[in-house]
Structures are given as structure tokens and as C-alpha cells.
C-alpha positions as CSV (number, residue, x, y, z in Angstrom):
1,X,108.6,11.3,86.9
2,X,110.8,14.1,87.9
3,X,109.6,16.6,90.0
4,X,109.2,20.1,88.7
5,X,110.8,22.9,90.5
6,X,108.9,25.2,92.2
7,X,109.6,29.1,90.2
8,X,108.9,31.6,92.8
9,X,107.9,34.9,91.1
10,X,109.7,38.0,91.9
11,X,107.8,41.2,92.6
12,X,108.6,44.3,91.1
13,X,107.1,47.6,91.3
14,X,107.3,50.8,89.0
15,X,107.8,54.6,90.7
16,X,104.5,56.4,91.4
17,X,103.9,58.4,88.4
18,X,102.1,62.1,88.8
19,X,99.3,60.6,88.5
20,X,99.7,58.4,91.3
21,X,99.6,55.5,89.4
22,X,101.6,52.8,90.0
23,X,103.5,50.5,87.5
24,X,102.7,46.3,87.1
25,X,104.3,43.7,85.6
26,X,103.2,41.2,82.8
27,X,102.9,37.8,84.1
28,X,101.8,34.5,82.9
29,X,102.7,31.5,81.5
30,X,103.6,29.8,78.3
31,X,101.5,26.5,76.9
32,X,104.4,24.0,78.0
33,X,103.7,25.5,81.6
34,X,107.1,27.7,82.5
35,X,106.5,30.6,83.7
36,X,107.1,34.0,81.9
37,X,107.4,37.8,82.4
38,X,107.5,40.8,80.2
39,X,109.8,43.3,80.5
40,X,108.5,46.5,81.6
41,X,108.3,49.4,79.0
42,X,110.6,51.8,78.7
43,X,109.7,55.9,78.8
44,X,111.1,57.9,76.4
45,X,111.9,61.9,78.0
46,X,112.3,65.1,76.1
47,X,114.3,66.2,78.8
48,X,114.4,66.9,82.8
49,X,113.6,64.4,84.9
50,X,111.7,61.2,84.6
51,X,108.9,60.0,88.0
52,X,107.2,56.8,87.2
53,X,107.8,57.2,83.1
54,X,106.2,60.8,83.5
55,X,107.9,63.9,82.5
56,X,109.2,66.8,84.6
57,X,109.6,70.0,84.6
58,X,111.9,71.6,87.5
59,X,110.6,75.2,88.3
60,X,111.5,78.0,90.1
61,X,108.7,79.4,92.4
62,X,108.9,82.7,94.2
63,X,106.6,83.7,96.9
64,X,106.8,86.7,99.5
65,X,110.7,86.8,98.7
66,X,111.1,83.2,99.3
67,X,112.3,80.6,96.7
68,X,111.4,76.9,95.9
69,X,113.3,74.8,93.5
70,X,110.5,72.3,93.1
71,X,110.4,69.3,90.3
72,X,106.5,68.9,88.8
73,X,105.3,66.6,86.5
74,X,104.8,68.4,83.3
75,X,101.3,66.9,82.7
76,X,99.4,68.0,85.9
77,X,97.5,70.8,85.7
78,X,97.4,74.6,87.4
79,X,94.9,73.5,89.6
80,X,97.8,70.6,90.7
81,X,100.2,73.0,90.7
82,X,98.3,75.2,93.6
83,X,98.2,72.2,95.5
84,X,101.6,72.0,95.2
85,X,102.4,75.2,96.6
86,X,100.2,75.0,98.9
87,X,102.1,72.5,100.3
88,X,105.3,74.3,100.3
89,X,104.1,77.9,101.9
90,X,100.9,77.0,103.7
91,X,99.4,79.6,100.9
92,X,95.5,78.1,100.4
93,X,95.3,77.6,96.8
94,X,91.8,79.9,96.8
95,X,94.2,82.7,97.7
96,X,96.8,82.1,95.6
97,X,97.5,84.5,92.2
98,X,99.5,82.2,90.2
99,X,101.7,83.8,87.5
100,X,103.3,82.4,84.4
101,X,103.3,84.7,80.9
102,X,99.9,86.1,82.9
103,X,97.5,83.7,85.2
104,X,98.2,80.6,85.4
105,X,95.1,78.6,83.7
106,X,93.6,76.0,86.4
107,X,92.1,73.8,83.6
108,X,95.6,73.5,81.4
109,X,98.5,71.5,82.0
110,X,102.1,72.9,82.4
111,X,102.8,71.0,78.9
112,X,99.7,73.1,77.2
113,X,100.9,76.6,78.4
114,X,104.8,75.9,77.3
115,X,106.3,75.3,80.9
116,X,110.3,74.7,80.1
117,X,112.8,73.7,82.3
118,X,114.1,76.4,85.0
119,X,110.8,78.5,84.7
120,X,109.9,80.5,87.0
121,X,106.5,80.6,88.7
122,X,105.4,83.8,90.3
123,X,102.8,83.5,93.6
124,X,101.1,86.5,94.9
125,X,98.9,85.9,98.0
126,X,98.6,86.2,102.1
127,X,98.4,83.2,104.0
128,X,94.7,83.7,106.8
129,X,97.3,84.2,109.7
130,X,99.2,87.2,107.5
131,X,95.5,88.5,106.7
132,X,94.6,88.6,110.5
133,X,97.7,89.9,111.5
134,X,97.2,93.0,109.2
135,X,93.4,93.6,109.2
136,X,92.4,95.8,111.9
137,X,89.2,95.5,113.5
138,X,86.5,98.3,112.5
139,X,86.7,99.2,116.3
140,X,89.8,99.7,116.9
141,X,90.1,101.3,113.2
142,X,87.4,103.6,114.8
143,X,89.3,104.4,118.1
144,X,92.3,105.6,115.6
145,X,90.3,107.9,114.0
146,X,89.3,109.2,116.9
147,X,92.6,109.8,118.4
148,X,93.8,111.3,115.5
149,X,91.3,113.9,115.1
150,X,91.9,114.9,119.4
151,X,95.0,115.4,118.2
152,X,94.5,118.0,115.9
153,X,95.3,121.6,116.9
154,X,93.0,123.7,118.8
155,X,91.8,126.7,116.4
156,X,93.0,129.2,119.2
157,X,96.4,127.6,119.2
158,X,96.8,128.4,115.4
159,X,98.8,130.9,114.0
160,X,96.3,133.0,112.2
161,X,94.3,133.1,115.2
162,X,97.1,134.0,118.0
163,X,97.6,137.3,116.8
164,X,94.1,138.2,117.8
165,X,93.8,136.3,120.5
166,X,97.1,137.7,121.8
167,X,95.9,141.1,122.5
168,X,94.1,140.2,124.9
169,X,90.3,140.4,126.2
170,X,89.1,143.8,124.8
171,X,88.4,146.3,127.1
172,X,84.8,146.9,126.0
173,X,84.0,143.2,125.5
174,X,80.6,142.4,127.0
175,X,80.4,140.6,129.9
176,X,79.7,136.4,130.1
177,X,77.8,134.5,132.0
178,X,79.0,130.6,132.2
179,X,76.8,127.4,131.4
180,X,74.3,129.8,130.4
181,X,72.3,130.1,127.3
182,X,70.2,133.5,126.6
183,X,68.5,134.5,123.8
184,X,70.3,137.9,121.8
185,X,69.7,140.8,123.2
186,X,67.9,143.8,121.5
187,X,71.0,145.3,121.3
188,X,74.3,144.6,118.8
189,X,76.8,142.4,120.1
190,X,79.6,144.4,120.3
191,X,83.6,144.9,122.0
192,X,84.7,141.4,119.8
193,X,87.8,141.9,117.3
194,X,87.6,140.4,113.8
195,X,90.9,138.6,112.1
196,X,92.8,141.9,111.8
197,X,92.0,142.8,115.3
198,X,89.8,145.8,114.6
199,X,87.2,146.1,116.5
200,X,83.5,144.2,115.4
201,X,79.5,144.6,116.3
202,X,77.1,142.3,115.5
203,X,73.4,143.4,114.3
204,X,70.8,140.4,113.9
205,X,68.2,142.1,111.8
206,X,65.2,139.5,112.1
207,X,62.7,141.0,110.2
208,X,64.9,141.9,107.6
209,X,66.7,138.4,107.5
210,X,70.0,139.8,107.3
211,X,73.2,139.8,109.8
212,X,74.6,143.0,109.7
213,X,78.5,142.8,110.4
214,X,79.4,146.5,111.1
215,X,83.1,147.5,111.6
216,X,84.7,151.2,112.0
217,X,85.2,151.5,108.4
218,X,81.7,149.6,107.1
219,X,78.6,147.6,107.3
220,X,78.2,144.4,106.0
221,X,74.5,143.7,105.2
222,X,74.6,139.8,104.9
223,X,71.4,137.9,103.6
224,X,70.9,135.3,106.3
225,X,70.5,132.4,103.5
226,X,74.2,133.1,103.1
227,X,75.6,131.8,105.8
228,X,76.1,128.2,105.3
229,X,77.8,127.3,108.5
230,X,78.6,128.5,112.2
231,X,81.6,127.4,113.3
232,X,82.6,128.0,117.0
233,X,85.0,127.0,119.8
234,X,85.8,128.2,123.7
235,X,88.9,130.3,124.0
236,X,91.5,128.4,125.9
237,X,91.9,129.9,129.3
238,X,88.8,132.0,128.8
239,X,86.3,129.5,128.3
240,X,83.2,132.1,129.3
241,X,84.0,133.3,125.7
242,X,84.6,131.9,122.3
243,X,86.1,132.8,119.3
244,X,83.1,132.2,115.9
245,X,83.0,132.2,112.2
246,X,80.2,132.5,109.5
247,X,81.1,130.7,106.9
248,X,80.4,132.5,103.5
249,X,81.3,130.6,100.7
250,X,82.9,127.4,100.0
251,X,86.3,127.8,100.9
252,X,88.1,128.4,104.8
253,X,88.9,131.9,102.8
254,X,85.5,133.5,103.1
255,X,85.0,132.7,106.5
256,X,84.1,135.9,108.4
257,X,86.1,135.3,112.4
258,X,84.7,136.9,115.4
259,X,86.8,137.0,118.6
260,X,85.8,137.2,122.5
261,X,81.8,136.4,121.7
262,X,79.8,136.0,125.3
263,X,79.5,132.4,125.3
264,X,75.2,132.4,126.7
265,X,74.7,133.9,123.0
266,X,76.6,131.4,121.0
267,X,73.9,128.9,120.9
268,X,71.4,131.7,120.3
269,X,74.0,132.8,117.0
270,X,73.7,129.5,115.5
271,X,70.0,128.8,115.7
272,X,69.5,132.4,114.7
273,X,71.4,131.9,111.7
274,X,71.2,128.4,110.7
275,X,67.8,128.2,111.8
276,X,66.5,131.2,109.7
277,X,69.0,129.6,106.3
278,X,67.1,126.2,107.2
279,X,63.8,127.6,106.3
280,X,64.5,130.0,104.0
């Protein structure tokens, strides 16, 4: 007739393991009704630390010249491990280059690729805000290139052209007429200086298709299908007149430059020429 005891059972609960499972205890009781627990099983570790009767690993990981001393369980997978990290640099684990002996497999655990203690994990990657920061839109990319090529030096402001150019208007040199454009006269175009400042005429021989090129010492007789480019630009501070090349071959070296040309004929030149090459 004595009255039993009331046995209150203690809860106790295991560490989370890296799984994220948690530990229980045994409970029941035995047939003469007192109650009974089992003791909870004891992990056995190969080394590092223990969470929840898992292994770990500790690791060293190194992104963008940063280190993290981080403690993984040595079970989870690649694929946990980006997680991981992204955790710790904000690094999206699509964008992440994971490196350990080579890429870091996704589908294999850290145990499977022979992850040891004090490893070290290499990440490559830009976080979006780095990738914005350093992309430049295709505008503005556009508006560089731009700039950069009105910076370039005016072909009259260049060495190999000053020396002409800094003798002065020719005596001889046929008059211009500004914002103009006439058709070539019947006669040659002469008074212009070539590079070594002697003095240059210009023939256009249509029904021969050929530019004649005549200097004191010779004639040049040049096939207009020759010509593969006009290349011309207004003297700076004598913008009436402009200084011109035929190019000959492929290189800067065979073009053929003509200084002080009457700018009303230089669209006349270049339709002359390249328009003759075009259908021929």
C-alpha cells in the first residue's frame, strides 16, 4: 500500500550534427515498471574535432587575400562547402571556383577527396557588387573610345609632315575656294610639295584610267585600280587646303603625300580615284 514515487525524466539533448540532426535518448521501462534509460553512444574520431559525433576537418580558406580558419564537417559535400563560404564572403556559390588538388567536386565529400586537417581551400570569384563596380557600360566604353581617338595627333602636327608643311604655302600653289566643291579641272593640279618638299603636279588621265604623278625628275603613270585608299585632312591654320595621300600598297610606307591641295578638288580626288578602283 505504499505509494510509488513519482520518477520525473530528465531531458537530454545531443549537439547538432552536420547533418543537422539532432541526438535522442532511449527511454522506457523495465517489466517490474521502474523506469530506465540508455546511455547515449559514444563517437569514436580519427582526429580534429567532434560536432554532434561527426567528424571535422578545420581548413584554411583564402579568398581575394582574405583568410578563414573555418571547422567543416568532413562528411558534407563541395556543394556544402560553397554554402559555407558563401556565408563567410557573401561570394554566391554559382560564382565561386573552388580549388583543392584542382576543382573542388560538388558531388563528393571532403572525406572522398582526402581533405586533412589544416588544408587549405583556394576560392577564386567576384562577388555581383565587385562585378558591377568593374564592368563598364558599352556606352560609356563607347565614349572612351571616342575620346581616345580625338586625342590622337593631328597628321599635320607630326614630325614627318612638319618639315613640309614648314616651308610654307608655295608660291605657285593654286588658289582655293572654301566650302566649295568643283569638279578637276582640265588642267594638272599643280604648285603642291610631295614628302621631300620638291615640288608635285597632278595629271588625272580618265580615259586612260591612270593618275599620273609627275615631279621635276619623273612621271609616275599609276593604274587607277592601284590606289586603294585616299587619305586626306585640312592643314591647321590653312584650312582652304589640305594635305592628301594615295595609298599604294599595304603598308603607311607606300603611301604617295601631297601637300597644299585646293580643298574644292579634294572630294573630286577621292571619287575620281576611288570611284573609278570601285568599278574597275
Amino acid at each position: 500500500g505504499a505509494e510509488e514515487p513519482g520518477m520525473e525524466a530528465e531531458a537530454q539533448e545531443l549537439p547538432l550534427g552536420c547533418g543537422g540532426a539532432g541526438g535522442s535518448l532511449a527511454a522506457g521501462r523495465s517489466p517490474d515498471g521502474e523506469e530506465r534509460r540508455e546511455p547515449p553512444q559514444a563517437s569514436v574520431s580519427n582526429g580534429g574535432g567532434e560536432d554532434g559525433g561527426r567528424e571535422l576537418v578545420e581548413l584554411k580558406v583564402i579568398w581575394n587575400k582574405n583568410k578563414y580558419d573555418v571547422k567543416f564537417c568532413l562528411d558534407s559535400t563541395g556543394a556544402e562547402l560553397k554554402q559555407k563560404i558563401h556565408s563567410l564572403t557573401g561570394l554566391p556559390p554559382a560564382m565561386q571556383k573552388v580549388m583543392f588538388k584542382g576543382l573542388l567536386p560538388e558531388e563528393k565529400t571532403l572525406r572522398e577527396i582526402k581533405v586533412t586537417n589544416g588544408a587549405k581551400i583556394m576560392v577564386v570569384g567576384s562577388t555581383i557588387n565587385d562585378v558591377l563596380a568593374v564592368n563598364t557600360p558599352k556606352e560609356a566604353a563607347q565614349q572612351d573610345v571616342k575620346a581616345e581617338e580625338n586625342k590622337k595627333e593631328p597628321l599635320c602636327r607630326q614630325k614627318q609632315h612638319r618639315k613640309v608643311l614648314d616651308k610654307g604655302k608655295p608660291d605657285d600653289v593654286m588658289p582655293s575656294v572654301k566650302g566649295v566643291q568643283e569638279r578637276l579641272p582640265t588642267v594638272p593640279l599643280s604648285g603642291m610639295y610631295n614628302k621631300s618638299g620638291g615640288k608635285v603636279r597632278l595629271t588625272f588621265k580618265l580615259e586612260q584610267d591612270q593618275l599620273w604623278i609627275g615631279t621635276k625628275e619623273r612621271t609616275e603613270k599609276l593604274p587607277m585600280g592601284s590606289i586603294k585608299n585616299v587619305v586626306s585632312e585640312p592643314i591647321e591654320g590653312h584650312e582652304d587646303y589640305h594635305m592628301m595621300a594615295f595609298q599604294l600598297g599595304p603598308t603607311e610606307a607606300s603611301y604617295y603625300w601631297v601637300y597644299w591641295v585646293p580643298t574644292q578638288y579634294v572630294d573630286a580626288i577621292k571619287d575620281t580615284v576611288l570611284g573609278k578602283w570601285q568599278y574597275f
